[in-house]
PQR file of N, CA, C, O and H, with PARSE charges and radii, in Angstrom:
ATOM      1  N   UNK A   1     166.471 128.247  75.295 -0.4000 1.5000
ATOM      2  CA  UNK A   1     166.726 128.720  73.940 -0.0000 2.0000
ATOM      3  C   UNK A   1     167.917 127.978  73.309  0.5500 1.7000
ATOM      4  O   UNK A   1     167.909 127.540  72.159 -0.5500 1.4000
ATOM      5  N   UNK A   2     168.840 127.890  74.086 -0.4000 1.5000
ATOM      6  CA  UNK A   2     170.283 126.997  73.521 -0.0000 2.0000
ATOM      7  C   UNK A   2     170.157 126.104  72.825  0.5500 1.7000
ATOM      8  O   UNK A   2     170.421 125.951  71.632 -0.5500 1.4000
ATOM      9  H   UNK A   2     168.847 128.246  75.021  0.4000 1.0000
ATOM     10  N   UNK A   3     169.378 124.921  74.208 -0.4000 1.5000
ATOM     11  CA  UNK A   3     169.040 123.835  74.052 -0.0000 2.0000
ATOM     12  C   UNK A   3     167.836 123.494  72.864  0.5500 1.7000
ATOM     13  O   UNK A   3     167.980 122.528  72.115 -0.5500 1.4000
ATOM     14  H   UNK A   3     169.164 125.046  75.177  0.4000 1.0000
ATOM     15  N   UNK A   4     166.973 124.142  72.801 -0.4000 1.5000
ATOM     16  CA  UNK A   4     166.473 124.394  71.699 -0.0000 2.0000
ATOM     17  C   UNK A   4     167.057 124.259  69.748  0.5500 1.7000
ATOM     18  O   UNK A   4     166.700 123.601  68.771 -0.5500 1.4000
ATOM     19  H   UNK A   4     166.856 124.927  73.409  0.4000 1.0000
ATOM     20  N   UNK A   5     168.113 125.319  70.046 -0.4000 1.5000
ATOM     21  CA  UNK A   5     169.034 125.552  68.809 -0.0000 2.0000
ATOM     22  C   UNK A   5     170.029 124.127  68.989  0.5500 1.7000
ATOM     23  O   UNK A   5     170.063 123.369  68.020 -0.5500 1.4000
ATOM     24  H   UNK A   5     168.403 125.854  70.840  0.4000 1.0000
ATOM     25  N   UNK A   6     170.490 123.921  69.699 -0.4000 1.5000
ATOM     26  CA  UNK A   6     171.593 122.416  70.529 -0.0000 2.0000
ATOM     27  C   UNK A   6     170.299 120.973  69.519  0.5500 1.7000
ATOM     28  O   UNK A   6     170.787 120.175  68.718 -0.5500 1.4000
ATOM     29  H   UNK A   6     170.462 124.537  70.486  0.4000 1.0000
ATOM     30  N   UNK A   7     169.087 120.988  69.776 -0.4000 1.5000
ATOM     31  CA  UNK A   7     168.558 119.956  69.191 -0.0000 2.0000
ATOM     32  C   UNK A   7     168.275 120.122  68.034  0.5500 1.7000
ATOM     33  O   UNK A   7     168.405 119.155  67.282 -0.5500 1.4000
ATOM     34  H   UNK A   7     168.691 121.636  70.426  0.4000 1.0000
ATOM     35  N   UNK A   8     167.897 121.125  67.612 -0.4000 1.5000
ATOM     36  CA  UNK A   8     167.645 121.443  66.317 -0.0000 2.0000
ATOM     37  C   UNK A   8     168.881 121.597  65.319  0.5500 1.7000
ATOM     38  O   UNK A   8     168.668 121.473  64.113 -0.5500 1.4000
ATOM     39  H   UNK A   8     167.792 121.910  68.223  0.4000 1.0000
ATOM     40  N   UNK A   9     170.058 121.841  65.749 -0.4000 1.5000
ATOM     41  CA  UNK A   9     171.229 121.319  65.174 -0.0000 2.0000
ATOM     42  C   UNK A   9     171.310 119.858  64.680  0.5500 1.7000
ATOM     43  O   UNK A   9     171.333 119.399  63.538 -0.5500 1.4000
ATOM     44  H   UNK A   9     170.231 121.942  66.728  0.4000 1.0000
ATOM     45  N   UNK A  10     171.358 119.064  66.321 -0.4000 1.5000
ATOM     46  CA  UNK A  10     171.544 117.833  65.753 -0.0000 2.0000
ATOM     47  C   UNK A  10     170.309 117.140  64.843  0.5500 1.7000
ATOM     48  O   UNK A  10     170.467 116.132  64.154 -0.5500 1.4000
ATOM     49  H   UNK A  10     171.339 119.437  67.249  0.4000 1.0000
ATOM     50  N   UNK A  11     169.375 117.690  64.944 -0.4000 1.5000
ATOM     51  CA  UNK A  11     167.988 117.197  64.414 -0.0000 2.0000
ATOM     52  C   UNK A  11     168.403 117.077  62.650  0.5500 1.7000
ATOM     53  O   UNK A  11     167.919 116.212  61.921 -0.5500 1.4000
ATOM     54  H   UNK A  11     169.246 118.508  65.504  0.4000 1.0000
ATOM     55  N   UNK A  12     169.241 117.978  62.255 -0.4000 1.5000
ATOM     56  CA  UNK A  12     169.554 118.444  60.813 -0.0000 2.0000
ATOM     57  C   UNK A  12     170.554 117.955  60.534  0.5500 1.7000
ATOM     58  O   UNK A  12     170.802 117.945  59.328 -0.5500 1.4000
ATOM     59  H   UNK A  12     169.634 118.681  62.847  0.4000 1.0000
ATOM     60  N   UNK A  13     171.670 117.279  61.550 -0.4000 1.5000
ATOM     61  CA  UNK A  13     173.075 116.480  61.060 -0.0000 2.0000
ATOM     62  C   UNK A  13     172.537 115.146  60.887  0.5500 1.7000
ATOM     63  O   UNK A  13     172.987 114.432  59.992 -0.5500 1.4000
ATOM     64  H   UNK A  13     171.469 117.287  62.529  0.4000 1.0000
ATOM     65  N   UNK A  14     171.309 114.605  61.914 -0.4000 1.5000
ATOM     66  CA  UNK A  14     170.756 113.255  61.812 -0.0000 2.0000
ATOM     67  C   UNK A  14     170.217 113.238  60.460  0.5500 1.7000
ATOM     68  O   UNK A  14     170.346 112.285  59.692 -0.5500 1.4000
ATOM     69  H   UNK A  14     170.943 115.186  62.642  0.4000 1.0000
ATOM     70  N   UNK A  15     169.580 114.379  60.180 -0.4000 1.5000
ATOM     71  CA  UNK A  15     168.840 114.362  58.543 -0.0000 2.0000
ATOM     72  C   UNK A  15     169.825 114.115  57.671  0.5500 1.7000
ATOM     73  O   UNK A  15     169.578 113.184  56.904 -0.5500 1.4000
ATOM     74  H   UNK A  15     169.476 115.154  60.804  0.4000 1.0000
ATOM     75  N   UNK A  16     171.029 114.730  57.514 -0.4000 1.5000
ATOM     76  CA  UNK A  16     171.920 114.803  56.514 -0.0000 2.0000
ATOM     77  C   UNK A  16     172.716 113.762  56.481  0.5500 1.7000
ATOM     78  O   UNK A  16     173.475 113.748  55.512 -0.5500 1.4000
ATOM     79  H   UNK A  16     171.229 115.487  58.136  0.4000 1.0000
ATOM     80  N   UNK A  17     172.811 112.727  57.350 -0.4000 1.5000
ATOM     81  CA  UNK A  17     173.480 111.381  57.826 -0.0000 2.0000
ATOM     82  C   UNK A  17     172.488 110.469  56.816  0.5500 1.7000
ATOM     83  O   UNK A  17     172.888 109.843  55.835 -0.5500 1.4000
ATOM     84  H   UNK A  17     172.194 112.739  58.137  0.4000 1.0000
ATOM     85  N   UNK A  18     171.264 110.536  57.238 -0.4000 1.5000
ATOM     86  CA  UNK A  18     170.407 109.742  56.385 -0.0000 2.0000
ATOM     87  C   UNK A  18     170.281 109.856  54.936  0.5500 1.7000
ATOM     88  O   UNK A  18     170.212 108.913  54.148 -0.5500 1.4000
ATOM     89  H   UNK A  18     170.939 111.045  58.035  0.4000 1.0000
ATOM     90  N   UNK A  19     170.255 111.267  54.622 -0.4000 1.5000
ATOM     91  CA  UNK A  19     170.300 111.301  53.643 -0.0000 2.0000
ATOM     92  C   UNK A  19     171.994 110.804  52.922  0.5500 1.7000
ATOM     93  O   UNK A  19     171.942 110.548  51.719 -0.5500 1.4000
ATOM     94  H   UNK A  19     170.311 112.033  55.262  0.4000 1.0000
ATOM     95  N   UNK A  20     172.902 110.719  53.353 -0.4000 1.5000
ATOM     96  CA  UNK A  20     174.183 110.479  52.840 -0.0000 2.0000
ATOM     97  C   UNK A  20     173.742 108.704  52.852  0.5500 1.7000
ATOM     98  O   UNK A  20     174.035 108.044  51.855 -0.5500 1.4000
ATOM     99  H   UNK A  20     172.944 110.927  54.330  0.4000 1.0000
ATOM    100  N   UNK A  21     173.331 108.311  53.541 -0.4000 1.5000
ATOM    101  CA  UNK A  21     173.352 106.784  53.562 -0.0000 2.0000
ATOM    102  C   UNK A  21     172.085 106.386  52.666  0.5500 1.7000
ATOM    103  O   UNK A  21     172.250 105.413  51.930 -0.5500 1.4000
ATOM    104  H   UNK A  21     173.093 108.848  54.351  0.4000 1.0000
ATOM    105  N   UNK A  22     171.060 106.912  52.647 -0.4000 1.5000
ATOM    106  CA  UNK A  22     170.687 106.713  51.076 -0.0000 2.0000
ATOM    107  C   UNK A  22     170.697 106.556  50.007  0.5500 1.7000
ATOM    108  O   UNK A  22     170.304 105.645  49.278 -0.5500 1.4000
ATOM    109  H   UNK A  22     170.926 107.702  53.245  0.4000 1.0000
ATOM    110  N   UNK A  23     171.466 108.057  49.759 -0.4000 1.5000
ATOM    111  CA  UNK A  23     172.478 108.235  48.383 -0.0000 2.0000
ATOM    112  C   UNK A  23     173.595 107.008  48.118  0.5500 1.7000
ATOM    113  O   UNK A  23     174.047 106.676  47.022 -0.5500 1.4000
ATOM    114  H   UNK A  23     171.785 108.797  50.352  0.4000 1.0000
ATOM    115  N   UNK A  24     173.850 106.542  49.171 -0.4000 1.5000
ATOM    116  CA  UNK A  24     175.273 105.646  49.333 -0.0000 2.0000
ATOM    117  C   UNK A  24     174.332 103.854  49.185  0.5500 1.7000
ATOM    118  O   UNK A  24     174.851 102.855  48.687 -0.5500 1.4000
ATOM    119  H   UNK A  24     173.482 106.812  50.061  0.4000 1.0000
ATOM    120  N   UNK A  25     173.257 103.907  49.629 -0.4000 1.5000
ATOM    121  CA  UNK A  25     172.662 102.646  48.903 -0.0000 2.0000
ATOM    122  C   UNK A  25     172.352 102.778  48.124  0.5500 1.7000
ATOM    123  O   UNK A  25     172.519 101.707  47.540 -0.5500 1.4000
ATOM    124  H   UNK A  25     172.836 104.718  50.034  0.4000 1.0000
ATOM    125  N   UNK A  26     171.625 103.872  47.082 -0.4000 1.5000
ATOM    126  CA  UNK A  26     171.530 103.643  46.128 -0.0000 2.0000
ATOM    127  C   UNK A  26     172.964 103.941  44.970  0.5500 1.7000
ATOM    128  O   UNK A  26     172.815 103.956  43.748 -0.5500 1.4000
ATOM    129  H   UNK A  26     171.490 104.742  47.557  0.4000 1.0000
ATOM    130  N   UNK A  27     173.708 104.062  45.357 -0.4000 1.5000
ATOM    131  CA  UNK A  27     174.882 103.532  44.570 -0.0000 2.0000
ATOM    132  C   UNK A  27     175.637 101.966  44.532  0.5500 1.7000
ATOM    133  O   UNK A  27     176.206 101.316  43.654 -0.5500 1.4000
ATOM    134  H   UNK A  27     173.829 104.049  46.350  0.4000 1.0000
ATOM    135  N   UNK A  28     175.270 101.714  46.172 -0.4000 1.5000
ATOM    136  CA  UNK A  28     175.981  99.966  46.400 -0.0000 2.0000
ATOM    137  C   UNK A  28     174.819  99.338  45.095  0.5500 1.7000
ATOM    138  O   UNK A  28     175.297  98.612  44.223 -0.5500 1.4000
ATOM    139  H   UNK A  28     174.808 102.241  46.885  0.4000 1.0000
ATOM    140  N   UNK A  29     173.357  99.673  45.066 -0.4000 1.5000
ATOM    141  CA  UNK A  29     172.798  98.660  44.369 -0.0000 2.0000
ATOM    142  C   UNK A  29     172.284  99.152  43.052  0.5500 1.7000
ATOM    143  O   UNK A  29     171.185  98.937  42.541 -0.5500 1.4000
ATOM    144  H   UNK A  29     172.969 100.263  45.774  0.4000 1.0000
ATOM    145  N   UNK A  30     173.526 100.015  42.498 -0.4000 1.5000
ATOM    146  CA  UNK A  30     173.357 100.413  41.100 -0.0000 2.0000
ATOM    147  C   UNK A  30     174.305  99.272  40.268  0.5500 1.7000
ATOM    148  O   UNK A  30     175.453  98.827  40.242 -0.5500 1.4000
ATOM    149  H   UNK A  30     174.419 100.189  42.913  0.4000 1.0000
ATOM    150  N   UNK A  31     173.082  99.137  39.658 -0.4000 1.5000
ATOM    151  CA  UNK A  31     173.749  97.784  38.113 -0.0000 2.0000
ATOM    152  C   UNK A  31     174.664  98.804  37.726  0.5500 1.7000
ATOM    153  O   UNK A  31     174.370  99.987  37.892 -0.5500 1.4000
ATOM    154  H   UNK A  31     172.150  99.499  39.679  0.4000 1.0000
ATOM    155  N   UNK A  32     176.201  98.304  37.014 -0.4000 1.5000
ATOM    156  CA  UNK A  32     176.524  99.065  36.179 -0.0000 2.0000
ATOM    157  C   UNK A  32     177.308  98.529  35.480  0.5500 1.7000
ATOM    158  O   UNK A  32     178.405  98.913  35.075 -0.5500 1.4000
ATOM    159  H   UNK A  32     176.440  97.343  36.878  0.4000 1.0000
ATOM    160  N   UNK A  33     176.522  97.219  35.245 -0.4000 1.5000
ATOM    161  CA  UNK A  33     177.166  96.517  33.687 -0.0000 2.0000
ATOM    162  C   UNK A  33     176.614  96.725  32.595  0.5500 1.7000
ATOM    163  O   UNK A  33     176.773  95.995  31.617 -0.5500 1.4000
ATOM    164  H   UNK A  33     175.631  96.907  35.574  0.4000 1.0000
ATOM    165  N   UNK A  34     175.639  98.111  32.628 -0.4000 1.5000
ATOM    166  CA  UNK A  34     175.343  98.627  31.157 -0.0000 2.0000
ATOM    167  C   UNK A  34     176.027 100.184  31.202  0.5500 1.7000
ATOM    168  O   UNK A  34     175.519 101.036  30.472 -0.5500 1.4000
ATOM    169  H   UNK A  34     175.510  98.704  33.423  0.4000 1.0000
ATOM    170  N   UNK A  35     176.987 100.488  31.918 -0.4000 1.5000
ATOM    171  CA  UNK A  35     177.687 101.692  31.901 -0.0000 2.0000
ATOM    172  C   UNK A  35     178.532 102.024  30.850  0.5500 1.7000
ATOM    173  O   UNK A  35     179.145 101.075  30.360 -0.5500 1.4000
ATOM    174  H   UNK A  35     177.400  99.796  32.510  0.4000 1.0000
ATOM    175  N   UNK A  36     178.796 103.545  30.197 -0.4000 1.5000
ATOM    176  CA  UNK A  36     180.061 103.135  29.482 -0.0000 2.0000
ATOM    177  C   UNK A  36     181.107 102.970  30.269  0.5500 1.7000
ATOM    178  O   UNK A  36     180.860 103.167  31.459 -0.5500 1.4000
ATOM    179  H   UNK A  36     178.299 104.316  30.595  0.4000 1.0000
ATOM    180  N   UNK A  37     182.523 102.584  29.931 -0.4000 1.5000
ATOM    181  CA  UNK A  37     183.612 102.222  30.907 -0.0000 2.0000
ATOM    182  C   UNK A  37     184.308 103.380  32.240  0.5500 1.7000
ATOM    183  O   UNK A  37     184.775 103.063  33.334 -0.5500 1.4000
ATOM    184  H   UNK A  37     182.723 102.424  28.964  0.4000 1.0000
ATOM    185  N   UNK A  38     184.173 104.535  31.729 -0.4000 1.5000
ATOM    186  CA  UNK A  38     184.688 105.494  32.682 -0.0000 2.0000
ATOM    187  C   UNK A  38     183.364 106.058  33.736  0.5500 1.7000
ATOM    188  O   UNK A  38     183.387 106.858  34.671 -0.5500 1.4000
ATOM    189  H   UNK A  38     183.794 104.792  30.840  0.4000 1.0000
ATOM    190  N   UNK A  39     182.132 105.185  33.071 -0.4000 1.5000
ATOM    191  CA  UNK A  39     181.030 105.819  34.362 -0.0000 2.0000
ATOM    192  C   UNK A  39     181.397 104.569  35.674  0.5500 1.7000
ATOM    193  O   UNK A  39     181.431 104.609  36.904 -0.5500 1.4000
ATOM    194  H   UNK A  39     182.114 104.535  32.311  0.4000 1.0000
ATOM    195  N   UNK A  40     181.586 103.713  34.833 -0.4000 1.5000
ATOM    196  CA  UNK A  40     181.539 101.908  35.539 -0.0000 2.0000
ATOM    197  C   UNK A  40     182.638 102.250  36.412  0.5500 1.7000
ATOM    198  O   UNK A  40     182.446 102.247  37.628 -0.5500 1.4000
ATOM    199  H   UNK A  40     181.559 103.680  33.834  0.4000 1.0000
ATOM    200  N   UNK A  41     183.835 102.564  35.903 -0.4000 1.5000
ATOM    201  CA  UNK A  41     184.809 102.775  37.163 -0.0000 2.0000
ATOM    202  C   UNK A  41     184.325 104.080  37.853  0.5500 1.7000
ATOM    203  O   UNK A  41     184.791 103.987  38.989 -0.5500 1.4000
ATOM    204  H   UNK A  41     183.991 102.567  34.915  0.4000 1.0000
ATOM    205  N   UNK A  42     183.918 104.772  37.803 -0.4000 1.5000
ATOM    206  CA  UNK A  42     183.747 105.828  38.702 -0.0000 2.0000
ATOM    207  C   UNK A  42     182.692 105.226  39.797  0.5500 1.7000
ATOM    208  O   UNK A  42     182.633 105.837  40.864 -0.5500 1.4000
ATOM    209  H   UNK A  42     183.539 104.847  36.880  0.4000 1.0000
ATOM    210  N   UNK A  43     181.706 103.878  39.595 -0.4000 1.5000
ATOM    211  CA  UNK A  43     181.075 103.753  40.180 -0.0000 2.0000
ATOM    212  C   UNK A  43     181.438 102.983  41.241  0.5500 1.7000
ATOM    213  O   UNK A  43     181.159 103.070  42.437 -0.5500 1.4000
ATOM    214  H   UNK A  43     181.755 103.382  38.728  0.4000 1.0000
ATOM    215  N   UNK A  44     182.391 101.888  40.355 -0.4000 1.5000
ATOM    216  CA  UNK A  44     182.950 101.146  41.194 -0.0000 2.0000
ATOM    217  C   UNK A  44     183.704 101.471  41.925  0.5500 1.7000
ATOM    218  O   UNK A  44     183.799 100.802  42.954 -0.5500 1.4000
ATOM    219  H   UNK A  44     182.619 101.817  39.384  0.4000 1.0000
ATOM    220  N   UNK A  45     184.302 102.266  41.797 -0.4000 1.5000
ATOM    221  CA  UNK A  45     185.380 103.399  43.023 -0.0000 2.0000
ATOM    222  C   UNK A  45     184.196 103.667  43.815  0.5500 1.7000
ATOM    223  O   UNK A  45     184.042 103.003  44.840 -0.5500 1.4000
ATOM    224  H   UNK A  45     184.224 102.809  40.961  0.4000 1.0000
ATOM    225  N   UNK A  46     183.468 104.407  43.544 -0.4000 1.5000
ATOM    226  CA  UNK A  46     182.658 105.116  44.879 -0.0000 2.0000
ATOM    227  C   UNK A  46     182.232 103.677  45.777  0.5500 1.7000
ATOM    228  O   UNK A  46     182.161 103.369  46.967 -0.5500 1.4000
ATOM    229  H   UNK A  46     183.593 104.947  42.711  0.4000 1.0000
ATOM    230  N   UNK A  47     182.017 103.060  44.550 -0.4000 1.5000
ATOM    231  CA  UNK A  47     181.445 101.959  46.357 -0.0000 2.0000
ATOM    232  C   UNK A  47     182.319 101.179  47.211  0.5500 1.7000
ATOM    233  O   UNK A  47     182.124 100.783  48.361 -0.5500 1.4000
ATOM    234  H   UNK A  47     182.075 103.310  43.583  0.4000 1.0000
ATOM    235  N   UNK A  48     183.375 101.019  46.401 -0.4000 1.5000
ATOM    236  CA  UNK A  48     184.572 100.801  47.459 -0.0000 2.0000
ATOM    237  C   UNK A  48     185.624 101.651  48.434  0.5500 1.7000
ATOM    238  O   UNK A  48     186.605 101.329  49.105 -0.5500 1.4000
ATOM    239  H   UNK A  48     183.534 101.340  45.467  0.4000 1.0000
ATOM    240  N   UNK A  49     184.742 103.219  48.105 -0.4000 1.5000
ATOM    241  CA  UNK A  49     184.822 103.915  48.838 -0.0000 2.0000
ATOM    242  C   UNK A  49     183.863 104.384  49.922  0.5500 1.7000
ATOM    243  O   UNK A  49     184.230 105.112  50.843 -0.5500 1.4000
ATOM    244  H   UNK A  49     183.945 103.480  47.560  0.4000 1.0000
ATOM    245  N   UNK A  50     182.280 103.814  49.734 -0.4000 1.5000
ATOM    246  CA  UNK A  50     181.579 103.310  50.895 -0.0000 2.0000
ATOM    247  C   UNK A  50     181.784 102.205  51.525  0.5500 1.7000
ATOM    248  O   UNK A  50     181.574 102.258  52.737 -0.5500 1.4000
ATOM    249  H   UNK A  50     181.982 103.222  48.985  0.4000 1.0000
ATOM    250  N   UNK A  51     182.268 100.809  50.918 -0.4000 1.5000
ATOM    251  CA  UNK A  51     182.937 100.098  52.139 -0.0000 2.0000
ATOM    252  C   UNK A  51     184.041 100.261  52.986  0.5500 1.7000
ATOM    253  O   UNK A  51     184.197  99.881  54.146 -0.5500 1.4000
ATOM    254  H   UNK A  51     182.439 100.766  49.933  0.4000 1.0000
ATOM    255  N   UNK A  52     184.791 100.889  52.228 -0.4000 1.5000
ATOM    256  CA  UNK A  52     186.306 101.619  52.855 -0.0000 2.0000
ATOM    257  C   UNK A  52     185.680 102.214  54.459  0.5500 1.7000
ATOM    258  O   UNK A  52     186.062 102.084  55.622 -0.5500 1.4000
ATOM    259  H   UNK A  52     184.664 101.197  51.285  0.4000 1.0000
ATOM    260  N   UNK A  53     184.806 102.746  53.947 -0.4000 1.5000
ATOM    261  CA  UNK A  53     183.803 103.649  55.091 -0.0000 2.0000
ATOM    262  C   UNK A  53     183.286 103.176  56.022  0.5500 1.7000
ATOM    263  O   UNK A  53     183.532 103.398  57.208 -0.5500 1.4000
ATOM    264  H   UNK A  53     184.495 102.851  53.003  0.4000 1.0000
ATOM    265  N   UNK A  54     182.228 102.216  55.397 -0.4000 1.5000
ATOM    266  CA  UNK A  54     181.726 101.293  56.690 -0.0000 2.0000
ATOM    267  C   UNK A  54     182.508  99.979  57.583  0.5500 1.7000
ATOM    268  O   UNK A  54     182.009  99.240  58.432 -0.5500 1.4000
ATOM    269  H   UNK A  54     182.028 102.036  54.434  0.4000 1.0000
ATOM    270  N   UNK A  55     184.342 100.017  56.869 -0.4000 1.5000
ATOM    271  CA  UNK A  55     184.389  99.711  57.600 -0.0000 2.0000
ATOM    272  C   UNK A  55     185.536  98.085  57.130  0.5500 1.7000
ATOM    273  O   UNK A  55     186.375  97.381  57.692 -0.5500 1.4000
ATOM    274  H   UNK A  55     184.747 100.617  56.180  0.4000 1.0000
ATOM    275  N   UNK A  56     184.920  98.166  55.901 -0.4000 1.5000
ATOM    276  CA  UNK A  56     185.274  97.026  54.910 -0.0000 2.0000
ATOM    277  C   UNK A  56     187.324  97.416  54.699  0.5500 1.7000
ATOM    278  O   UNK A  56     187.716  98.582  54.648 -0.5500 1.4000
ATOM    279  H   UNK A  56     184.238  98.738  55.444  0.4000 1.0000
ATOM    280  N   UNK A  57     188.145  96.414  54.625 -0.4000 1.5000
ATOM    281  CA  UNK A  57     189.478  96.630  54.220 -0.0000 2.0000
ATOM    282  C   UNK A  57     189.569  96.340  52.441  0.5500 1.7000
ATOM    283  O   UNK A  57     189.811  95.346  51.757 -0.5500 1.4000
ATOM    284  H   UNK A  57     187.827  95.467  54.667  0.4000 1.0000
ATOM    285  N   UNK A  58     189.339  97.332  52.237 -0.4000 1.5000
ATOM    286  CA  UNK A  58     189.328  97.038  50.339 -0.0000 2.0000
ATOM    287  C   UNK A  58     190.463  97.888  49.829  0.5500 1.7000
ATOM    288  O   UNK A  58     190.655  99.064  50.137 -0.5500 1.4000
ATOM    289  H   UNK A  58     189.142  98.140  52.793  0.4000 1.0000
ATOM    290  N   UNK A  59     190.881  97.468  49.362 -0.4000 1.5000
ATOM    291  CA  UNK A  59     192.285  98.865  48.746 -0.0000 2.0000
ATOM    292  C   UNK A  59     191.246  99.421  47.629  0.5500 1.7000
ATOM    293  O   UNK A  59     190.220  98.807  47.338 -0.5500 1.4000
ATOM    294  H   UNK A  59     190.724  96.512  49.112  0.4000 1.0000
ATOM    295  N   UNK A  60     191.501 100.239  47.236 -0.4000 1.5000
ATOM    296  CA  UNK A  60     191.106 100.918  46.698 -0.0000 2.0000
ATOM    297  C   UNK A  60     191.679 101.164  45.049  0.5500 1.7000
ATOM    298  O   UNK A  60     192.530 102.017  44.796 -0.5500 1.4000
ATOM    299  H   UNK A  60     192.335 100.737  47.473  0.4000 1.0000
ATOM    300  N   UNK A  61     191.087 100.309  44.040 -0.4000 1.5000
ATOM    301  CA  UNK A  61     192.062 100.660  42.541 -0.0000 2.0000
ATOM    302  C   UNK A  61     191.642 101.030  41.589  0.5500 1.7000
ATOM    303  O   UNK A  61     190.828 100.352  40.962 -0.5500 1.4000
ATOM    304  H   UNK A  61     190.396  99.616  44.245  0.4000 1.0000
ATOM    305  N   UNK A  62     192.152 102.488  41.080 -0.4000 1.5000
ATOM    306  CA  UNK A  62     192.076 103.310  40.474 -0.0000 2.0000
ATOM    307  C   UNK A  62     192.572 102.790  38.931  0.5500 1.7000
ATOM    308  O   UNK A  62     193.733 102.545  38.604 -0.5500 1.4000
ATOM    309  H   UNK A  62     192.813 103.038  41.590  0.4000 1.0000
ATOM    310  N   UNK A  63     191.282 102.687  38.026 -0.4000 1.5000
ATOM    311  CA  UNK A  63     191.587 102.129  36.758 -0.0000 2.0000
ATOM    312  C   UNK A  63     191.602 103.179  35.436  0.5500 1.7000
ATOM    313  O   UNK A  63     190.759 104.040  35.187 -0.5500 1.4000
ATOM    314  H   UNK A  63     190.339 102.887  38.292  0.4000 1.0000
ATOM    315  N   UNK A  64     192.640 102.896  34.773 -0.4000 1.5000
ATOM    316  CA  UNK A  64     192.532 103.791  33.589 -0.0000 2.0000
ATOM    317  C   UNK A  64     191.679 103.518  32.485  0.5500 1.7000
ATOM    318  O   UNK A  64     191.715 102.374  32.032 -0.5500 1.4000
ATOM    319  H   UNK A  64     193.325 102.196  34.975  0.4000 1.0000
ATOM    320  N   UNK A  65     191.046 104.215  32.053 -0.4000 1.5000
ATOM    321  CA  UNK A  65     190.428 103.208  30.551 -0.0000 2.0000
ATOM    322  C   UNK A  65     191.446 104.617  29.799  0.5500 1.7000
ATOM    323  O   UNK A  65     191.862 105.715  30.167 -0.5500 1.4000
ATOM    324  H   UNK A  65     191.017 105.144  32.421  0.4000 1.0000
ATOM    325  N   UNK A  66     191.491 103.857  28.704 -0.4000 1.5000
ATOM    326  CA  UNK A  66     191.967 104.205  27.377 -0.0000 2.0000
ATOM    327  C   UNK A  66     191.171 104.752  26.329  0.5500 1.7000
ATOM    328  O   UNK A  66     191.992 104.649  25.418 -0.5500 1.4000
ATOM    329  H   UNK A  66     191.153 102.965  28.405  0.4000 1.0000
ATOM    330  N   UNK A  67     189.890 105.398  25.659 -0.4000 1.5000
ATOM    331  CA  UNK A  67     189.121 105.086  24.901 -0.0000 2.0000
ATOM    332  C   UNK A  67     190.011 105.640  23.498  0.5500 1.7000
ATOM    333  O   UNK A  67     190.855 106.528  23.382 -0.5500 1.4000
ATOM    334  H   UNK A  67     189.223 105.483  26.399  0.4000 1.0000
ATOM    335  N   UNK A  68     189.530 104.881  22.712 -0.4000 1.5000
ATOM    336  CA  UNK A  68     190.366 105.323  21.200 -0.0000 2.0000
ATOM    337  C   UNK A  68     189.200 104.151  19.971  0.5500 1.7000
ATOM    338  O   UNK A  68     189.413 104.125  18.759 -0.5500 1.4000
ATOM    339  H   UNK A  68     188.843 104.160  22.806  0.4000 1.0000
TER
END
């Protein structure tokens, strides 16, 4: 019975792994040179916060836009 619940645990963290690395490619290969400016940096942050992840040495820079 444990062992049972023991695989079926991990059966659902493996799911949710995949699914995070999905979500996370389809952001590395989102165009977003038709963004407005504060979606574009938000995007570009996140994916240098999936290479940060996998592993990549990227600092990480946090840009202001201004809009006026």
């Amino acid at each position: 019975m444990l062992e049972k619940q023991a695989m079926m645990i991990q059966q659902s963290q493996e799911k949710q792994e995949l699914d995070m690395i999905e979500k996370e490619e389809q952001i590395m290969k989102m165009d977003i040179s038709n963004l407005d400016p504060i979606s574009a940096v938000y995007f570009q942050n996140r994916k240098l916060e999936i290479l940060q992840k996998r592993g990549f040495n990227f600092q990480l820079t946090r840009f202001i836009c201004c809009l006026m």
